[in-house]
C-alpha positions as CSV (number, residue, x, y, z in Angstrom):
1,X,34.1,-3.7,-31.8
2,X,31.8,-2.4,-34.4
3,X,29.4,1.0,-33.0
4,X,26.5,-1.2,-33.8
5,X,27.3,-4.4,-32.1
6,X,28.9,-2.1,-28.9
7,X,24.7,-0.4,-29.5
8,X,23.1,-3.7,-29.2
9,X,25.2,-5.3,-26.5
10,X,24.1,-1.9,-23.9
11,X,20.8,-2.3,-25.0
12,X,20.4,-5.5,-24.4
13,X,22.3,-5.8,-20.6
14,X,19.9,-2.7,-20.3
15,X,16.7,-4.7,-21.1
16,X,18.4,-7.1,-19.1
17,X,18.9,-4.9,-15.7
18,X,15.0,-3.9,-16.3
19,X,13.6,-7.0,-16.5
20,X,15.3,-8.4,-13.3
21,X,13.7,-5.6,-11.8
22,X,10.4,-6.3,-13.1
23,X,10.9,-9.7,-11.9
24,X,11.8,-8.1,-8.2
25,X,8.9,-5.8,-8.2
26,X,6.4,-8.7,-9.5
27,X,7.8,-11.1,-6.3
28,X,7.3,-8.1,-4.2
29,X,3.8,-7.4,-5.7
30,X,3.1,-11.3,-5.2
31,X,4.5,-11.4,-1.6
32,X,2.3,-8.8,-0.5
33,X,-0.9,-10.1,-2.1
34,X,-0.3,-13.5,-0.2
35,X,0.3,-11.4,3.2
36,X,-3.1,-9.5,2.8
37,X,-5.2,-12.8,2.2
38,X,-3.4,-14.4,5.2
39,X,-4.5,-11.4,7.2
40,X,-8.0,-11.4,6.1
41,X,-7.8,-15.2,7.3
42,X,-6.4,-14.0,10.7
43,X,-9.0,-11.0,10.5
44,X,-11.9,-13.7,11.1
45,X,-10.1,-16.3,13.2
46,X,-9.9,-13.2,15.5
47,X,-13.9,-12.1,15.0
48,X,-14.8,-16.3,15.6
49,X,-12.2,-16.0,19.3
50,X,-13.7,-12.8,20.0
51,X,-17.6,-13.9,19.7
52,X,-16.6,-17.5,21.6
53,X,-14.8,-15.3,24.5
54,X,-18.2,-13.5,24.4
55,X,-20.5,-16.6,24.4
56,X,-17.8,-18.2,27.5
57,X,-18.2,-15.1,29.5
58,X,-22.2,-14.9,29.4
59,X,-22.1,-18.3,30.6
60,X,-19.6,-17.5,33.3
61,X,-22.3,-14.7,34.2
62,X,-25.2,-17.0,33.7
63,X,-23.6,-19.9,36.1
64,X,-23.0,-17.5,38.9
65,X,-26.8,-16.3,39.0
66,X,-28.0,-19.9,39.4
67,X,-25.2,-20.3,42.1
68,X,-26.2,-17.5,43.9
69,X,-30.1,-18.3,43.7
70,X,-29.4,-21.9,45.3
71,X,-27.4,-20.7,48.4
């Protein structure tokens, strides 16, 4: 085989090997920007349980005082 074509053929698997790493890194990149938008989702599911707990517990509270005035 010729120098040159033995040149070519390294470079190119070379290119090769870098772009299926580009490729990995870019799924990686993508995989991780999905994860932090679900988590911002989860983020205010979390705030909107938290403010309802809140809301349930006052009128837990609430309930008991007008028990307690009728006995």
């Amino acid at each position: 085989m010729e120098l040159k074509q033995e040149i070519r053929d390294g470079f190119a698997q070379r290119l090769d090997t870098h772009a299926l790493r580009l490729d990995r890194h870019r799924s990686n990149w993508e995989a991780g920007r999905s994860w932090g938008g679900t988590m911002d989702w989860a983020e205010k599911i979390d705030a909107a349980l938290e403010a309802k707990d809140r809301e349930i517990a006052e009128l837990h509270k609430r309930l008991a005082e007008i028990e307690n005035k009728l006995r």
